[in-house]
N, C-alpha and C positions, 0 to 999 in steps of 0.2 A: 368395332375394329378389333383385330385380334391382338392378344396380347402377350407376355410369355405367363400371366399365371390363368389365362382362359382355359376352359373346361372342356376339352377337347377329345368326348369318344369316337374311338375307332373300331367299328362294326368290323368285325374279320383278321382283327390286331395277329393272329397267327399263319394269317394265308402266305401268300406268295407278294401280294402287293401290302394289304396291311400292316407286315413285319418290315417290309421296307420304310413304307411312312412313318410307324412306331419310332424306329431308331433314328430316325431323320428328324424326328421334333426333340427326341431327346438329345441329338448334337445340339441342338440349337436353343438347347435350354427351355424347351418346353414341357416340363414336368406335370403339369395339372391333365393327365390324361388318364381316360375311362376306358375300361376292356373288358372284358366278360371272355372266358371260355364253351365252347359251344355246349359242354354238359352242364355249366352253370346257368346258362343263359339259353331255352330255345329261341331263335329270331321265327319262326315261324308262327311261333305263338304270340296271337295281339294282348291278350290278358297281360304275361310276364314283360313281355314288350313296353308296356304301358307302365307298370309297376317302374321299371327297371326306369325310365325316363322321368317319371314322376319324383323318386326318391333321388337321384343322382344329379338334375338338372344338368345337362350341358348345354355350353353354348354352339358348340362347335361338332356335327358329325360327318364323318368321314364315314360313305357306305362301299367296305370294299368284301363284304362277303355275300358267299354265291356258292352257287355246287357249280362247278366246272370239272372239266373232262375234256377227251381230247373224242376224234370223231367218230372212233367206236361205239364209246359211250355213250357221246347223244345217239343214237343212231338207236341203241337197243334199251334206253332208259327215258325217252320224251316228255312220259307224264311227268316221273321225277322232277327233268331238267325246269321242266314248264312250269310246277306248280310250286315247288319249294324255293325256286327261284322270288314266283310274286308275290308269294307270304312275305319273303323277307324283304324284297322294298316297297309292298303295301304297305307292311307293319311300319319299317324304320320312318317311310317317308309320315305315313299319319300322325305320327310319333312328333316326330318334325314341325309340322302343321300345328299340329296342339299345344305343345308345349315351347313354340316358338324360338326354334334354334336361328341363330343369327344368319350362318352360313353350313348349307349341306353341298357338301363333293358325293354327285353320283358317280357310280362307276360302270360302263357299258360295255359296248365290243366292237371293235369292224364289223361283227358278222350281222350287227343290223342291218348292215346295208345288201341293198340287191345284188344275186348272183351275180346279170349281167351288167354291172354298175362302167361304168369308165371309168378311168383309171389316170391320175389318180383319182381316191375318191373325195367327193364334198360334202361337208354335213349336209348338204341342202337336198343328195339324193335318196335321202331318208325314206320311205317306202312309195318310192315311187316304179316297183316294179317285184318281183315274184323273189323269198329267198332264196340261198342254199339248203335244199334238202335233207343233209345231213346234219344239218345244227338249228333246224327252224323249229326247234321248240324253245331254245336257250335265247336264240336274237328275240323270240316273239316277247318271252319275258321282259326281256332287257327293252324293247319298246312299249309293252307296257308300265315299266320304270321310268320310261321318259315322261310317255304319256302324263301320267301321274304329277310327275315334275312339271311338265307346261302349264296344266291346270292350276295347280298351287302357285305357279309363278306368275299366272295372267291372273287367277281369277281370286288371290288370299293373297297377293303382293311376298309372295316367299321368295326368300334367295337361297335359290338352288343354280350351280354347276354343275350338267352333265357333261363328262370325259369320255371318251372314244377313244381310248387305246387300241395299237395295233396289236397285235402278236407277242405277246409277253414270255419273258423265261429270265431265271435270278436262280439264286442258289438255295432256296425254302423253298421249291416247284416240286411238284410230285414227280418224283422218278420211276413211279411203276410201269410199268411198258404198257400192260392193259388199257389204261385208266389215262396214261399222259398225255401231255400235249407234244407236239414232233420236237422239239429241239429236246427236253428233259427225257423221252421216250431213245432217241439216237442213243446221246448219251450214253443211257443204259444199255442200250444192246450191244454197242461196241465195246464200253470196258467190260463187260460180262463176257464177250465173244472173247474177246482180250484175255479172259484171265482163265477162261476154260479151252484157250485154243482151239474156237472152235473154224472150220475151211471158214465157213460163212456166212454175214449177216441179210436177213430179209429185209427188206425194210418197203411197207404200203402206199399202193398205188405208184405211179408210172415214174414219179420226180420231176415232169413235168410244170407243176405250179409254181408261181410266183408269190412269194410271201415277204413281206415286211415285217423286220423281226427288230423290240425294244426291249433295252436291258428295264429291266423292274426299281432298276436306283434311280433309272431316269423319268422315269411315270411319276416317283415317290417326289421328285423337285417339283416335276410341273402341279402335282398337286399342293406342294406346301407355296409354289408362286403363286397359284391363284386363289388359295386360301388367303392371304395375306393379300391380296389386290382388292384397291381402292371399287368399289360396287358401280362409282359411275364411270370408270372406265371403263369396267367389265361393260355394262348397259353401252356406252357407245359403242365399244367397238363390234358387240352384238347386234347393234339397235332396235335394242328392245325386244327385242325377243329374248326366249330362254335360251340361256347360252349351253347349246350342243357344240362342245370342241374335239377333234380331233389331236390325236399325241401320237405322233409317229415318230421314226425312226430319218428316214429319208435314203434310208440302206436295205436295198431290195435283193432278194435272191433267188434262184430258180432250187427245189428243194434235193436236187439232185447234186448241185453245187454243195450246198449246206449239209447234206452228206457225208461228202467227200472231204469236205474243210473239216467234219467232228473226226470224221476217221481218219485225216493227217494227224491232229491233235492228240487222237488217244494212242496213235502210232500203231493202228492193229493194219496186219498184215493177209489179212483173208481179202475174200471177196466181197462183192456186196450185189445182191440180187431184188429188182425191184418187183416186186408181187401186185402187177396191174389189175388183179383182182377183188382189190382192196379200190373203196372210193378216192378219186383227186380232192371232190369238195371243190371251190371257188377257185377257178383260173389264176387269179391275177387279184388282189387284194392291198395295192399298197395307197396308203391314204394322202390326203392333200390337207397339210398341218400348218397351212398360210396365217390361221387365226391366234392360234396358240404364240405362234412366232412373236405376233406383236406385243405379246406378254415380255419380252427377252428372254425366252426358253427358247431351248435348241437340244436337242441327243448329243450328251458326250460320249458315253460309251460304245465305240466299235466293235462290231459282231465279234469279229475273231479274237478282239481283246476279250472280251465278256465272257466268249466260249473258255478260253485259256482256264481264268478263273474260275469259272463253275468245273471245270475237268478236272483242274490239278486241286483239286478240295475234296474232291469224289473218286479221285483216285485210289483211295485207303479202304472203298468201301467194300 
């Protein structure tokens, strides 16, 4: 059972979710916690990996690192996304396994789930259909992350928590336009447009799509709630299966709205031009977070509140 002096490493403690979790155990008085920097520590590598778990002993890990990018990225980096992705929860999870951590939080993605999925989505539509083309080397990883997980949990009696967040963005997100995900990518092109007056922003593919967007404070509770939840409630209310949960929002937007809401916010007065020669990626993506619920988790953070915050933080930049 978890405790406030448990041994609690967190895989990716400088990311976008992991600095959120970080600070979230350390409100709550959780101090006994392990982190590595990515120069100190390769997760890629099983040797150091192994080292690193062996001398350290945690009880508790938390796997929220990844190479992520937004859909550019995948698109012209796959092997990358694909292989450095499974090293690092090969590694962590075998790690896991061996040295019998009590409770692992895995971290995954919507984009597991099939292109043509329904909507909302359900864990249970887990590949039961072809993905999106633009990020199926990152989803593929990230299912074999699960994979990995269901085996250790049917067949080594491991407890592990795989999470499905939707669409994430917080104020540690990468801001590079290249490289970002769409709401940290806006962002920047409008207060940059902003501060070089420039007539107008472009901004990829048509703004047709439907996205489901979660503040990253609110990922960091639902994981420290089901860190802390009782193992046989977890099992029932999964029954018995490996628990794949969904963490959504319940606040959906079409990306041509979300837009227009970053560029009220940053108050720029150009245009905005959508370059439908750039991929959409997945229609419609917002999840069905029915399970998570029964935890007493819920999103507090509203889009346009969250947005306010990460803009007027970024505003100096």
């Amino acid at each position: 059972m978890l405790k406030k002096k448990s041994k609690i490493y967190i895989a990716g403690h400088n990311g976008l979710v992991g600095s959120s979790v970080h600070n979230l155990l350390l409100r709550h008085d959780y101090k006994n916690l392990l982190y590595k920097r990515r120069k100190e520590l390769d997760l890629t590598d099983e040797k150091k990996v192994d080292i690193f778990f062996k001398r350290n002993k945690p009880r508790y890990l938390i796997i929220c690192a990844a190479k992520v990018g937004g859909i550019l990225n995948n698109q012209n980096y796959p092997l990358e996304f694909l292989l450095e992705n499974f090293l690092i929860e090969k590694n962590l999870l075998i790690a896991a396994k061996k040295y019998n951590i009590e409770r692992t939080i895995f971290l995954g993605s919507s984009c597991i789930y099939p292109k043509k999925s329904k909507t909302p989505i359900k864990e249970s539509y887990l590949m039961t259909g072809k993905l999106e083309k633009s990020n199926e080397s990152y989803a593929l990883s990230k299912i074999m992350g699960i994979k990995i997980s269901e085996i250790l949990y049917e067949k080594y009696k491991k407890d592990i928590i795989c999470l499905m967040p939707t669409n994430l963005y917080g104020k540690n997100d990468n801001f590079e336009v290249a490289s970002s995900h769409v709401i940290p990518g806006l962002i920047s092109k409008f207060l940059n447009a902003k501060r070089k007056k420039l007539a107008a922003v472009e901004v990829w593919g048509s703004g047709r799509p439907i996205r489901e967007f979660l503040h990253v404070d609110d990922l960091a509770n639902a994981i420290f709630t089901l860190l802390k939840t009782d193992k046989k409630k977890i099992n029932k209310t999964c029954k018995g299966k490996l628990p794949i949960i969904n963490v959504g929002s319940g606040e959906s937007i079409t990306i041509k709205k979300l837009t227009l809401l970053i560029k009220s916010i940053t108050n720029y007065k150009g245009k905005v031009f959508f370059n439908k020669s750039y991929p959409d990626g997945t229609m419609n993506k917002n999840l069905d977070s029915t399970i998570i619920k029964k935890f007493k988790w819920k999103a507090k953070i509203k889009l346009a509140i969250g947005l306010h915050k990460i803009i007027n933080s970024r505003s100096h930049f």
